[in-house]
TIMARVO-61769 format. One record per residue (C-alpha): residue number from 1; x, y, z. Coordinates in steps of 0.2 Angstrom, whole numbers. Example, Ala and Ser with C-alpha at 12.3 -4.5 7.8 and 13.67 -1.06 7.14 Angstrom:
BEGIN
<1; <62; -22; 39>> <2; <68; -5; 36>> 
REM end
This chain:
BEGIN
<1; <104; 66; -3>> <2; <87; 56; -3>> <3; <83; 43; -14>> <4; <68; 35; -18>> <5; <51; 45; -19>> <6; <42; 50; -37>> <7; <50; 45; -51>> <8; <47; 64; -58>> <9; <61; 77; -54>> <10; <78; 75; -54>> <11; <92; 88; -54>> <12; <86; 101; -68>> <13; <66; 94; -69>> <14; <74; 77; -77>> <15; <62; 63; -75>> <16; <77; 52; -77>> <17; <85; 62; -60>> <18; <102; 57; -56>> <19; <111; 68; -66>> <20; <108; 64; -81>> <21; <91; 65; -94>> <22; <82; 50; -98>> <23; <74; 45; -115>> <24; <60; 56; -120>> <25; <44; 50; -123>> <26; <42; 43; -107>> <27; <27; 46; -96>> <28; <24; 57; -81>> <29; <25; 49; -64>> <30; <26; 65; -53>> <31; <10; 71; -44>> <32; <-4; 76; -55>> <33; <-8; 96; -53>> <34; <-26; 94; -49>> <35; <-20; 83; -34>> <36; <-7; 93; -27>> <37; <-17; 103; -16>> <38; <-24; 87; -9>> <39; <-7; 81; -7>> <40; <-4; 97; 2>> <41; <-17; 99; 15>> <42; <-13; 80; 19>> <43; <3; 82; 24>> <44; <0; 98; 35>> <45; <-11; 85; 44>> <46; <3; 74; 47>> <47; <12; 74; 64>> <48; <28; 80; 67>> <49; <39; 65; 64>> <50; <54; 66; 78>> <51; <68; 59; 73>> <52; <75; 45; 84>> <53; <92; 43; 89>> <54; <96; 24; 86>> <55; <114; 20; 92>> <56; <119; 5; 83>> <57; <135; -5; 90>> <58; <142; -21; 87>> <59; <143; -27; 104>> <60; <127; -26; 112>> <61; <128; -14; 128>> <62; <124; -18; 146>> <63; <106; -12; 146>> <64; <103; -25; 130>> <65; <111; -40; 138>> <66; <98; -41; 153>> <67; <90; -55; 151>> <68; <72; -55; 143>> <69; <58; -55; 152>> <70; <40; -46; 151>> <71; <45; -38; 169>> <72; <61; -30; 161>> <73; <52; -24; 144>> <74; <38; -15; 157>> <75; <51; -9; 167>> <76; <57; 7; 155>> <77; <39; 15; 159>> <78; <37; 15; 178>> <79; <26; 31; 176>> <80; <13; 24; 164>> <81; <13; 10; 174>> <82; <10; 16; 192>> <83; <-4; 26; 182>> <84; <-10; 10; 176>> <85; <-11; 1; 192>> <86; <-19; 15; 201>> <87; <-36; 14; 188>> <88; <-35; -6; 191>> <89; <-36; -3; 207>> <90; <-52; 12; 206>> <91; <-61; -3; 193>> <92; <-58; -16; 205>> <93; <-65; -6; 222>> <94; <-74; 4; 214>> <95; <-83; -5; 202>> <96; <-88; -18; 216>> <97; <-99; -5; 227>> <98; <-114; -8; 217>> <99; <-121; -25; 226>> <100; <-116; -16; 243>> <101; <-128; -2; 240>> <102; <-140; -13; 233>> <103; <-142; -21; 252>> <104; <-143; -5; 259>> <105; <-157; 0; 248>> <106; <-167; -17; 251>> <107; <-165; -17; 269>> <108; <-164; 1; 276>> <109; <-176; 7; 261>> <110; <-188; -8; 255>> <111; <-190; -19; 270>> <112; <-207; -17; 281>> <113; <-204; -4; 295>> <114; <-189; 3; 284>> <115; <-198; 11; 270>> <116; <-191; 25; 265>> <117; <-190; 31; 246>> <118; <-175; 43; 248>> <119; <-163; 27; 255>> <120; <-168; 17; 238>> <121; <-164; 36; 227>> <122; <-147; 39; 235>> <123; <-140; 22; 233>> <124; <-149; 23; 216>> <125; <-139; 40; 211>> <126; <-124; 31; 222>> <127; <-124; 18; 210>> <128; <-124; 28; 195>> <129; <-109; 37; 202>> <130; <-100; 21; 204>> <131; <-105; 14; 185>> <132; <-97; 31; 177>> <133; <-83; 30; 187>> <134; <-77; 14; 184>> <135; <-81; 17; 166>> <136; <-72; 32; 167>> <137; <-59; 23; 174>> <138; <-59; 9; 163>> <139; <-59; 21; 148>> <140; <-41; 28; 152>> <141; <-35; 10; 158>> <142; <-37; 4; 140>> <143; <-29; 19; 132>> <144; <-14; 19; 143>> <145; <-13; -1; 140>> <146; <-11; 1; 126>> <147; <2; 15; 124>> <148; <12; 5; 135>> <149; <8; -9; 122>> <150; <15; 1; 107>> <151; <29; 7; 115>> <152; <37; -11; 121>> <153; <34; -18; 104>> <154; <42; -5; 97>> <155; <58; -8; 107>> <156; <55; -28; 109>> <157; <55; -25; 86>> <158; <72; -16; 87>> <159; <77; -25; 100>> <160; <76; -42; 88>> <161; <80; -34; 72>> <162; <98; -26; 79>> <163; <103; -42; 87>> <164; <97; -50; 70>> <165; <109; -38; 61>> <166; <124; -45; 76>> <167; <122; -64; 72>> <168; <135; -74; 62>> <169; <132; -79; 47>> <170; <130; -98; 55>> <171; <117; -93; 62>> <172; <106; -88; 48>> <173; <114; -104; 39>> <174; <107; -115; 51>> <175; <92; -107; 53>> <176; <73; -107; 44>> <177; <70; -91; 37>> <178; <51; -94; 40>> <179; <55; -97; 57>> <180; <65; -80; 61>> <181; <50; -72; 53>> <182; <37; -81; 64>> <183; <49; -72; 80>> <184; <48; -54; 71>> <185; <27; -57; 67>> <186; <16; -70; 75>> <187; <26; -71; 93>> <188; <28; -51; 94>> <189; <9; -49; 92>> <190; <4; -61; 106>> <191; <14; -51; 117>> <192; <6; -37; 109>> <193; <-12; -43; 113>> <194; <-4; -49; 131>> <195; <2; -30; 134>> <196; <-14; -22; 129>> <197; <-27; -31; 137>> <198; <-20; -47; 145>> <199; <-9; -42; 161>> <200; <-21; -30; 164>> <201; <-35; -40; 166>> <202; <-25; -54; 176>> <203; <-23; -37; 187>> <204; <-42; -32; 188>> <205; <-49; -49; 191>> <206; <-34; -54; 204>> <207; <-39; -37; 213>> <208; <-58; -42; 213>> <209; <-56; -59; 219>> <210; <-47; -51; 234>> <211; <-59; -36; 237>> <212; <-75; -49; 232>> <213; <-67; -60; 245>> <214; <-65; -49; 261>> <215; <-85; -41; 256>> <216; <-90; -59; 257>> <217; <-83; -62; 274>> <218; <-89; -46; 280>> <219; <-108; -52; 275>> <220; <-107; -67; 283>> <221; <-93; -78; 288>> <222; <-103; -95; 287>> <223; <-107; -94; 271>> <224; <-91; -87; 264>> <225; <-83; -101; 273>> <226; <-92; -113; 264>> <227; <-88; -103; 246>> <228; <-70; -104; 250>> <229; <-69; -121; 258>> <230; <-80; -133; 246>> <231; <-82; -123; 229>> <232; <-67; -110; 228>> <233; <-53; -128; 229>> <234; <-62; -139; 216>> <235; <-61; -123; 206>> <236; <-43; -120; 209>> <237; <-38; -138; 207>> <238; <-47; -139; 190>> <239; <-39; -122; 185>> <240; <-20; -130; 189>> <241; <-24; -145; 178>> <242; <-29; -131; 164>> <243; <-13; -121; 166>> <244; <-1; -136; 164>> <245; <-13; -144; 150>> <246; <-13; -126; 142>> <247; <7; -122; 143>> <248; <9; -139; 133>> <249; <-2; -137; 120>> <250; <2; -117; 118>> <251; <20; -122; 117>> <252; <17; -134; 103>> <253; <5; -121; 93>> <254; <20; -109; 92>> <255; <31; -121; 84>> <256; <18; -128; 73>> <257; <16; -109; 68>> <258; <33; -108; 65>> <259; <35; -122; 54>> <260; <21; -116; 44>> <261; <30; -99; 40>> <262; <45; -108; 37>> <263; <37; -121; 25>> <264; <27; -106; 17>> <265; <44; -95; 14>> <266; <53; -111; 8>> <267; <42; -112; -5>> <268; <38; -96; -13>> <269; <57; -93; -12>> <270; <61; -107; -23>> <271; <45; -105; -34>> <272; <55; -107; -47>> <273; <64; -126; -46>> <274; <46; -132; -39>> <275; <39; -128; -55>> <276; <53; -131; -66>> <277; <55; -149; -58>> <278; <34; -152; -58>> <279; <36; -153; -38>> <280; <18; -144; -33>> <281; <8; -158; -31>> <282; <24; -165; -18>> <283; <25; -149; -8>> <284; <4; -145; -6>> <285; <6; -164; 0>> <286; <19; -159; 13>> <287; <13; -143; 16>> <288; <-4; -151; 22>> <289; <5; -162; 33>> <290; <14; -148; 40>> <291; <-2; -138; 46>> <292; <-8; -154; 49>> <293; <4; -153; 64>> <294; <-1; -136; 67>> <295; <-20; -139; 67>> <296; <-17; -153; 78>> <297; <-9; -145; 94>> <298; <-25; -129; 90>> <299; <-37; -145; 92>> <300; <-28; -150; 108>> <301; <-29; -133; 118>> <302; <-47; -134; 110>> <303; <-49; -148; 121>> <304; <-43; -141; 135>> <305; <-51; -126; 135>> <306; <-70; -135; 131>> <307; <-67; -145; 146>> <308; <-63; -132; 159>> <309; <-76; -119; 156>> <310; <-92; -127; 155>> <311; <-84; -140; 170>> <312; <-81; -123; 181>> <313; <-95; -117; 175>> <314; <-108; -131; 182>> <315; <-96; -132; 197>> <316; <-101; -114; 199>> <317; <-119; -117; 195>> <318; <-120; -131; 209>> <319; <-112; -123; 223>> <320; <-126; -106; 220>> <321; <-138; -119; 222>> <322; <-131; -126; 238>> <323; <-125; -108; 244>> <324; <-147; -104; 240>> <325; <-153; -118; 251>> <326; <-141; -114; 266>> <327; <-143; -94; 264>> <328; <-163; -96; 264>> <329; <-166; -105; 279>> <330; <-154; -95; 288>> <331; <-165; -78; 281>> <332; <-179; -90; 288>> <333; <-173; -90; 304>> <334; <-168; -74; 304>> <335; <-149; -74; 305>> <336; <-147; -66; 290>> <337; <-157; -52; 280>> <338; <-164; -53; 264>> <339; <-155; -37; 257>> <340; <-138; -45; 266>> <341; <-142; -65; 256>> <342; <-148; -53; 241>> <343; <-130; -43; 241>> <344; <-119; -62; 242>> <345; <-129; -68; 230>> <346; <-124; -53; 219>> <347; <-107; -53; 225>> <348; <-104; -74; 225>> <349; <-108; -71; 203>> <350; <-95; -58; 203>> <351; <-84; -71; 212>> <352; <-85; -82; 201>> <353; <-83; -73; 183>> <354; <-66; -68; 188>> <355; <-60; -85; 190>> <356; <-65; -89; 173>> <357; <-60; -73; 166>> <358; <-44; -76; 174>> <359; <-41; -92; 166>> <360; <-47; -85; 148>> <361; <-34; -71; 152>> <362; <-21; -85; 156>> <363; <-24; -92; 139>> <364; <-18; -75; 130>> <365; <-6; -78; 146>> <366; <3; -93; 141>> <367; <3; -90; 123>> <368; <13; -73; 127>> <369; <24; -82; 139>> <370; <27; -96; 125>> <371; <32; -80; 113>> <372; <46; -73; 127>> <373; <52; -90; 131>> <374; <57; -91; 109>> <375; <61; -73; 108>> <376; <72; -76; 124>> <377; <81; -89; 116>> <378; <84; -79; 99>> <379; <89; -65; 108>> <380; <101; -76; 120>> <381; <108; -83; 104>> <382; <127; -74; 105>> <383; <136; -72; 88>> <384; <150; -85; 83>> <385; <158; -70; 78>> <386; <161; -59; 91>> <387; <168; -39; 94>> <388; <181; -40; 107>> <389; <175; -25; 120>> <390; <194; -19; 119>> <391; <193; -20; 99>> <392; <202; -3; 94>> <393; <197; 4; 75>> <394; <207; -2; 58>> <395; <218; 14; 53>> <396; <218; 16; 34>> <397; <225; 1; 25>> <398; <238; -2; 13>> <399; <232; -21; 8>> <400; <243; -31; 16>> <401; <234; -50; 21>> <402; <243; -62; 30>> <403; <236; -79; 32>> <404; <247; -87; 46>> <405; <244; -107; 51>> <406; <227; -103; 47>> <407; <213; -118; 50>> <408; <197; -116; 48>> <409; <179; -128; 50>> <410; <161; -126; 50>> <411; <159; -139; 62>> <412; <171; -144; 78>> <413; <183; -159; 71>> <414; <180; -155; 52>> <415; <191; -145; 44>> <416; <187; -135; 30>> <417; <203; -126; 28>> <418; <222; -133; 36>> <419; <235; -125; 40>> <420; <236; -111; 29>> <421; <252; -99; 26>> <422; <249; -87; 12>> <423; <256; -68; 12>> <424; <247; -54; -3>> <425; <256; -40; -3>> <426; <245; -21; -4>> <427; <241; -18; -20>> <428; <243; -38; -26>> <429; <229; -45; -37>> <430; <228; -64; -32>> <431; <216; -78; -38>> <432; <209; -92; -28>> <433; <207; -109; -41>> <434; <203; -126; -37>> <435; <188; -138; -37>> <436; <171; -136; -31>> <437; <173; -135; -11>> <438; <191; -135; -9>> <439; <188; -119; 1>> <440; <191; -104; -9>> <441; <174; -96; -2>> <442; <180; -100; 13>> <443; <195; -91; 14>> <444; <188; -74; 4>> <445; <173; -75; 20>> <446; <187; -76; 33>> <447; <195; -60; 25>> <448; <179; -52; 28>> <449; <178; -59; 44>> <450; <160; -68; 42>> <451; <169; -82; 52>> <452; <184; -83; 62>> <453; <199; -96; 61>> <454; <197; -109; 72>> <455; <217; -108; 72>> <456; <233; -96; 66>> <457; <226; -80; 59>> <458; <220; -67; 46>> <459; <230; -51; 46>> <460; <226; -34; 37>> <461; <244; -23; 37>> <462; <250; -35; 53>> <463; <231; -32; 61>> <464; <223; -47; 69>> <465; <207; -46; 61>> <466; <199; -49; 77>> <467; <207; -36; 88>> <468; <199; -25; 77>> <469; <182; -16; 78>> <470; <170; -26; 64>> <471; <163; -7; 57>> <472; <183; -2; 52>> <473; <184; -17; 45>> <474; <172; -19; 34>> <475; <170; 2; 27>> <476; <186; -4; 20>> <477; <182; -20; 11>> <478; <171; -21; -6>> <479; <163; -39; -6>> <480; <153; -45; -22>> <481; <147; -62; -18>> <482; <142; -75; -32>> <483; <123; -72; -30>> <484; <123; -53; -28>> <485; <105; -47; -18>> <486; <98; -34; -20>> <487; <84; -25; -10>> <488; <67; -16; -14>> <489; <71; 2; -19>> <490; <78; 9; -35>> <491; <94; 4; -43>> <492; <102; 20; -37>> <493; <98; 14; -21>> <494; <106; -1; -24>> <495; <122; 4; -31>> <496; <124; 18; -16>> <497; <120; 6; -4>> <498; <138; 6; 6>> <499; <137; 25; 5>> <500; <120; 33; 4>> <501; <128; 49; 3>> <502; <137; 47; -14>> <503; <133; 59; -25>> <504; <126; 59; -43>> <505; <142; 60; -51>> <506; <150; 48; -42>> <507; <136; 36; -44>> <508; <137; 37; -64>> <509; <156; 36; -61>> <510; <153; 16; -54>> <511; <140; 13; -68>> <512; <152; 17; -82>> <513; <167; 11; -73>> <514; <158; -7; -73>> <515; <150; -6; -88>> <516; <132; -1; -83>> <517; <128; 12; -94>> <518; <120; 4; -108>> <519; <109; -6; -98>> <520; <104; 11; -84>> <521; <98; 19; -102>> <522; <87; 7; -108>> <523; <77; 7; -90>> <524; <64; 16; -92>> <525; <67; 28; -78>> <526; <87; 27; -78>> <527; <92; 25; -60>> <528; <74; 27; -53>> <529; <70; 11; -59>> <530; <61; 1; -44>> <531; <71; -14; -41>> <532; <58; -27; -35>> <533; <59; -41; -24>> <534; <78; -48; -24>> <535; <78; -38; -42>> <536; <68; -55; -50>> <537; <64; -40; -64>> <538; <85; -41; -69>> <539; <94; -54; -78>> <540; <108; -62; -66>> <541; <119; -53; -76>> <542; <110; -37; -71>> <543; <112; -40; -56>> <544; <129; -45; -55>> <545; <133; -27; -63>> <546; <125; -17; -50>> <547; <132; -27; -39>> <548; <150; -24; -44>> <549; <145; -4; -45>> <550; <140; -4; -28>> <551; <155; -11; -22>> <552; <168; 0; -32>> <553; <156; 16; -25>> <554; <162; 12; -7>> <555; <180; 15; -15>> <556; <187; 0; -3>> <557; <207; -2; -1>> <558; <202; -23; -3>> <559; <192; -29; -14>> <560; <185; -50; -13>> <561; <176; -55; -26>> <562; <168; -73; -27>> <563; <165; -79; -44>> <564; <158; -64; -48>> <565; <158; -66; -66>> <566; <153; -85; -65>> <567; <135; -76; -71>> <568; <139; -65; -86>> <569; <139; -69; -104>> <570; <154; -67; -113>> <571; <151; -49; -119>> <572; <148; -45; -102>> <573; <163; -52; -94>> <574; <176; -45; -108>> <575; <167; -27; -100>> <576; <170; -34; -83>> <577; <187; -38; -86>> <578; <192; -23; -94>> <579; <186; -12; -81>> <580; <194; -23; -67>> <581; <212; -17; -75>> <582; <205; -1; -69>> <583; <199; -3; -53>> <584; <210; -15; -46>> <585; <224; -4; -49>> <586; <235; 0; -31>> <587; <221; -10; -23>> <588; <221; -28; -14>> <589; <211; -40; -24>> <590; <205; -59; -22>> <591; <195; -65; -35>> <592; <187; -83; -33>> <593; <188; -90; -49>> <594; <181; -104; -60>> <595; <185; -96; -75>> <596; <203; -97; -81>> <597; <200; -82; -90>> <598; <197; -71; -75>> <599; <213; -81; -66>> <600; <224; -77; -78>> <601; <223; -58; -76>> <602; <228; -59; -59>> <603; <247; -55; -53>> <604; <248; -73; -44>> <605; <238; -88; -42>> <606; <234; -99; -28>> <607; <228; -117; -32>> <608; <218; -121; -18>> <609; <213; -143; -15>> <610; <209; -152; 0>> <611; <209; -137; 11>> <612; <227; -131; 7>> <613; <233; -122; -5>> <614; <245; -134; -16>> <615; <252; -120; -28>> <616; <256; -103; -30>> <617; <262; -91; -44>> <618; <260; -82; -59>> <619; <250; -90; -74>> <620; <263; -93; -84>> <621; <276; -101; -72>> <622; <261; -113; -67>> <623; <259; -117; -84>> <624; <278; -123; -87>> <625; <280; -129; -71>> <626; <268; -144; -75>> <627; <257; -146; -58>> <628; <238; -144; -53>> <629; <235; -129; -61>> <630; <243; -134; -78>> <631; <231; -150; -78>> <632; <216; -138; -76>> <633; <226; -125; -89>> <634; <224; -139; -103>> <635; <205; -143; -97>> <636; <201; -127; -100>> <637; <208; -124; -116>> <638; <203; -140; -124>> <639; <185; -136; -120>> <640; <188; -121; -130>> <641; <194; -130; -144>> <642; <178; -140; -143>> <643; <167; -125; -141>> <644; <175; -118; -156>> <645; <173; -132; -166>> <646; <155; -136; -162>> <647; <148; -118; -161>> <648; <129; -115; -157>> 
REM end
């Protein structure tokens, strides 16, 4: 089925949909009728969308583990490019037979004894030929450019977002979110600009240096000589010092960028605590000095590039001058004819825009070079956790986990988790307890298999977890973390999100196993309700809800659940709790814990401190025996008594 869309029409003309009828009253938000013709005519104009046929594996295959470069994101179109280097080539021949005809005109048809009108009409009509070809020519250039353009961003996009989607958690820990978006935005669109219009131009003026240089020679060696020998080097050697100034500072504008992104989504993610804490003033402050940095490194290519082209220009400017002198004395003594000193002349200003050009193009150049070189080393980045290529798929499950001499850090040398040796039998419902970071999270993520041990093992029914293929896995785990996400859609969306294809039934079958109900009724268009950014619109109890429906709708064999009723109120959590009885029955369950309450309801308990887990057992015998979990036991229900006594 397909969600989203209007909100209007759901099963039986509902404007609730989903099975079920909302509230009356509420407004219409299907499609006006004196617009649906509009709405018709437009999408009979649309194209005919072909669907694509996106393989999606764990392990990135051969093709995707090339290494990055622009050569091998150009190579998948060798027709369009071969198409594209044969215009370069008409524009750059081509379009450089205009000064050639001039010289003919002037000497065979202008110059006295060779006066003949028809010569200067010809070359005239010739040269009028050669403009609408090469216009012509550049005309298609442009357009195939730039569908080569679209079509290696579109791969380079799903290239990075589906080895995005293979990284560890780690990596994302590790990483500025503003800085993974600047990879996916602002480095992608200077290759973009690179692709459509950059190499191409490199190509263009490369090839009319070359065909410029051999019509020079063929003019007149002398001076041709004197171009190549005396200007052409001070030229070159000012345009090295460019490049190697130029790759410096377009390096540091990349990461200047990026730290602007990442600054930015730091801050309008936690919008929030800045203004709850009166921070503002603090982060516009560092904010400042963060595009301080940025505008900085912009001010130094600036320099650069105010240098180098008015300095090759002059340098340009003088030699003309010296090239005038030499050329009119020898037109003096007759060793060289006007129309031939005209055509060089014509031809040595054409020389010399390329190599500016050429260095303006190696500005969009580098700065598309500086984006490979950061997607390179994103897309080089290998997950902590990987597929093993001889990983064979998870039958389906009973429950059993094993955790055998299991060790675990985050970092090498520092260990989160030691020497663990715990056995939950299918079916078992067991509840992690302890102290804030004794390593209760960590042991539910290594179930998952966000991470993998550093030693022993995690075993599902006597499976090494990692001799098993990640997608078998995980269609047969239900995770609910402590701060449940959830994306931009609807709520039926959100709750179907494991398994798009659930059904209507099936969906309301979660919302009323967790408790849902009442508060899908009061939205105002039931399970059609937009969810917005990271559902800000929701309570965190809200939240957490939809979040427990959408992970009883996957119907897993295991369920993890990390504190996830650390965030609903009491009424809430008495719903919670009465509908775990339900759920978790014949399924494995581990519930992190920091409520006593939800512990208690759990067939055995594990007191985890230090990294290992001290005790285990059923509340009750925990209690008498007098340990850890007793001393926490007597906490808890003495900050009930004090509840109690004091009530709000």
């Amino acid at each position: 089925m397909t969600w989203g869309g209007g909100f209007g029409g759901g099963p039986g003309g509902a404007p609730g949909g989903f099975g079920r009828p909302s509230a009356p009253g509420l407004p219409f938000a299907g499609i006006p009728s004196e617009l649906q013709s509009g709405v018709d005519r437009l999408l009979k104009s649309e194209p005919e969308q072909v669907p694509s046929e996106l393989h999606f594996a764990q392990r990135a295959d051969e093709g995707e583990l090339r290494r990055m470069s622009l050569w091998t994101l150009l190579a998948k179109y060798p027709g369009m490019l071969a198409l594209s280097a044969l215009l370069i080539v008409v524009i750059s021949v081509v379009g450089q037979l205009g000064p050639k005809l001039t010289e003919i005109a002037i000497n065979d048809g202008m110059s006295p004894g060779h006066l003949h009108f028809s010569v200067v009409v010809w070359m005239a009509a010739a040269y009028l030929v050669c403009v609408a070809v090469t216009a012509v020519a550049q005309s298609f250039q442009v357009m195939v450019s730039g569908r080569i353009a679209a079509w290696v961003m579109n791969d380079l996009r799903v290239k990075v977002f589906a080895h995005l989607q293979r990284l560890s958690l780690s990596f994302f820990t590790e990483e500025k979110a503003g800085v993974i978006m600047s990879r996916m935005t602002s480095d992608i669109e200077n290759l973009q600009q690179l692709l459509q219009d950059g190499l191409s131009q490199l190509a263009i003026q490369g090839l009319t240096m070359i065909v410029i240089s051999v019509i020079l020679f063929t003019t007149n060696v002398t001076l041709a000589a004197i171009t190549l020998l005396l200007i052409v080097p001070a030229l070159v050697g000012a345009s090295i010092w460019f490049t190697r100034a130029s790759e410096q500072g377009y390096e540091r504008v990349r990461d200047g960028i990026a730290n602007v992104l990442a600054d930015l989504s730091e801050s309008l993610h936690g919008v929030r605590i800045v203004t709850a804490h009166n921070r503002q003033r603090h982060n516009v402050v560092h904010h400042r000095n963060v595009v301080h940095d940025y505008r900085t490194a912009n001010n130094y290519t600036g320099r650069v590039n105010a240098i180098y082209g008015p300095g090759t220009q002059a340098l340009g400017i003088l030699g003309q001058a010296v090239l005038l002198g030499i050329g009119g004395e020898m037109v003096l003594h007759h060793t060289l004819s006007l129309g031939a000193l005209t055509a060089f002349f014509l031809y040595l200003n054409r020389f010399f825009q390329p190599i500016q050009l050429l260095v303006q193009q190696y500005n969009t150049y580098q700065q598309g070079q500086s984006s490979i070189i950061k997607l390179r080393g994103l897309v080089d980045t290998d997950p902590e956790v990987m597929e093993s290529p001889n990983a064979e798929v998870l039958p389906e499950i009973n429950g059993a986990i094993g955790f055998e001499h299991l060790s675990f850090g985050y970092r090498p040398g520092r260990l989160v988790l030691e020497d663990i040796n715990l056995v939950i039998a299918p079916g078992e419902t067991i509840a992690f307890v302890g102290p804030t970071g004794a390593g209760k999270s960590t042991l539910a993520k290594l179930v998952t298999r966000f991470y993998d041990p550093t030693d022993g093992r995690v075993t599902i029914d006597g499976h090494d977890l990692r001799d098993v293929t990640m997608f078998s896995l995980r269609s047969q785990l239900g995770v609910v973390p402590q701060e449940p996400f959830l994306f931009a859609g609807t709520i039926g969306d959100n709750i179907a999100f494991a398994r798009p294809e659930s059904t209507d039934d099936e969906i309301w079958e979660a919302v009323e196993r967790v408790g849902l109900t009442d508060v899908i009724e009061r939205m105002p268009h039931g399970l059609k309700t937009p969810v917005h950014e990271r559902g800000q619109t929701l309570s965190s109890g809200e939240r957490q809800l939809i979040a427990l429906a959408r992970a009883f709708l996957a119907h897993p064999r295991v369920l993890v659940l990390d504190e996830a009723t650390s965030n609903l109120d009491l009424q809430s959590e008495t719903k919670i709790e009465a509908a775990l009885d339900v759920l978790l029955e014949n399924r494995t369950a581990i519930l992190i814990a920091h409520r006593l309450s939800t512990a208690m309801r759990a067939d055995r308990i594990a007191v985890v401190d230090h990294g290992r887990i001290i005790e285990v057992g059923h509340h009750d015998d925990l209690v008498q025996k007098g340990g850890r979990y007793a001393d926490m036991y007597a906490t808890w229900i003495q900050q009930l008594a004090q509840s109690d006594s004091h009530p709000d």
